[in-house]
N, C-alpha and C positions, 0 to 999 in steps of 0.2 A: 504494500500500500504506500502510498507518496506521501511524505511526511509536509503539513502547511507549512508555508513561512510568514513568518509573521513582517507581509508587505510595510509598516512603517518605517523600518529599520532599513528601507531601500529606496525611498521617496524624498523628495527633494522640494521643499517652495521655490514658487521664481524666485523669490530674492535671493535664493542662496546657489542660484545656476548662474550668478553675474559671476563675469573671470573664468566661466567653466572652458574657453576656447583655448585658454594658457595651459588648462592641466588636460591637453585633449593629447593622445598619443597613438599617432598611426603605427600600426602593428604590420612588420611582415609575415611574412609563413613563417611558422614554425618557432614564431618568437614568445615569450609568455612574460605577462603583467601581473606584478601582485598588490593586490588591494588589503593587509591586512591579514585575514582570515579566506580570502577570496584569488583563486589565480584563474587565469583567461589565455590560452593560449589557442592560437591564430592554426587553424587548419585549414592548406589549401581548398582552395573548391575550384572546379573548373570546367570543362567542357573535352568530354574523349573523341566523340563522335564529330565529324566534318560538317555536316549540316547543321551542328551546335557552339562549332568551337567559335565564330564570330560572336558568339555573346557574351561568352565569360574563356575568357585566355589564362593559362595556368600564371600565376602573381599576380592575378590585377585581384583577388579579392580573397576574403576569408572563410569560411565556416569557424567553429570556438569549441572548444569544449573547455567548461568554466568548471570549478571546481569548487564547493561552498557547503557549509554544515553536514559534510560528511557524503554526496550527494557527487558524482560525476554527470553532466550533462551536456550533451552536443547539440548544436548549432549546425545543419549543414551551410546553409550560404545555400546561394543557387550553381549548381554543381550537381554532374553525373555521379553514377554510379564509382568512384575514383579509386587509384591503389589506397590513397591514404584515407581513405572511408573506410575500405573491406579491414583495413590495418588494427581500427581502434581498438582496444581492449578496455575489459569494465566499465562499461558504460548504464547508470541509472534509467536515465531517460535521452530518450534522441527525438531529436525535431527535425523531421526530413522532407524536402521537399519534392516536389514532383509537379512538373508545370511544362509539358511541351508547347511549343519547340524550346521554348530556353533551359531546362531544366532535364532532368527524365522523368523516362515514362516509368510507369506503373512497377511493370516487372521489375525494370533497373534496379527501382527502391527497394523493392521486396526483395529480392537475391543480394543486395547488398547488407539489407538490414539480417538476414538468415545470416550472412558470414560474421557481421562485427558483434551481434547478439544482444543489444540492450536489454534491459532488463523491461522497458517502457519506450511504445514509437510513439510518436505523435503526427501523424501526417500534416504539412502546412505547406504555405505559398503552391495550394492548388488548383488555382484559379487562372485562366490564361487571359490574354489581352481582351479578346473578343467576349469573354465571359464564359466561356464552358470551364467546365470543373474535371481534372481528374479522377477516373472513378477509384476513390480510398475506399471505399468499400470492396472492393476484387484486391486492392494492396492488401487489405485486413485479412481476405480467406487466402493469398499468399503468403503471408507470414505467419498465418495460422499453424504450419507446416509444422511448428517449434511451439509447441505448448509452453515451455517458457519464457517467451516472449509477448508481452502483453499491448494488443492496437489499442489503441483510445481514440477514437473519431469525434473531433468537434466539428462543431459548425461554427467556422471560421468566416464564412460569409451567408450571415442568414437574408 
């Protein structure tokens, strides 16, 4: 079961986001930030396929897997199916996306998410420009495959 967190401890007033541009720190791959109690490291994301690679080119962006009360969680970025996805180990929960053409499809997800094994997927950014939706529902009976691995389907766009 996913343990809450107690959202205040992570919230900010405007007032206290003045200056926030000075302590802002672009991350390359594979580099990690530590906040405290909190680390964030930069996992490529990118494009394998020819018909996808003009969208996301390996360095121009990240996916994260952040690190916090005890809890590993990944971030893909919009990014294929990638070596350094299939790679991850112990992973709590994942937030994966799936959005053609810019992203992958369906399967991708699922065959990637069966190799790196979160404990918790989260299907997200599955909405494409024109408005059709990837069907997380046929990711969810692909990842089924591993009972333990657990899909959580929200409605991301009601």
């Amino acid at each position: 079961k996913l343990k809450k967190i107690n959202r205040s401890r992570w919230s900010k007033k405007p007032k206290e986001l003045k200056g926030l541009k000075e302590e802002v720190e672009i991350l390359g791959n594979g580099r990690t930030v530590y906040f405290g109690a909190i680390d964030i490291k930069a996992i490529p994301m990118y494009n394998l396929t020819s018909e996808r690679a003009r969208f996301h080119t390996k360095g121009r962006g990240n996916g994260y897997v952040i690190n916090f009360d005890g809890l590993r969680v990944y971030i893909s970025g919009d990014t294929e199916d990638i070596p350094e996805m299939r790679q991850l180990e112990n992973i709590d929960v994942a937030f994966v996306c799936m959005n053609t053409p810019y992203t992958m499809e369906v399967e991708q997800a699922a065959s990637a998410v069966l190799e790196f094994k979160p404990q918790h997927v989260i299907p997200f950014h599955y909405r494409s420009r024109d408005g059709t939706l990837s069907d997380v529902k046929k990711f969810g009976e692909l990842v089924a495959e591993d009972p333990d691995i657990k899909v959580h389907l929200l409605n991301w766009y009601p």
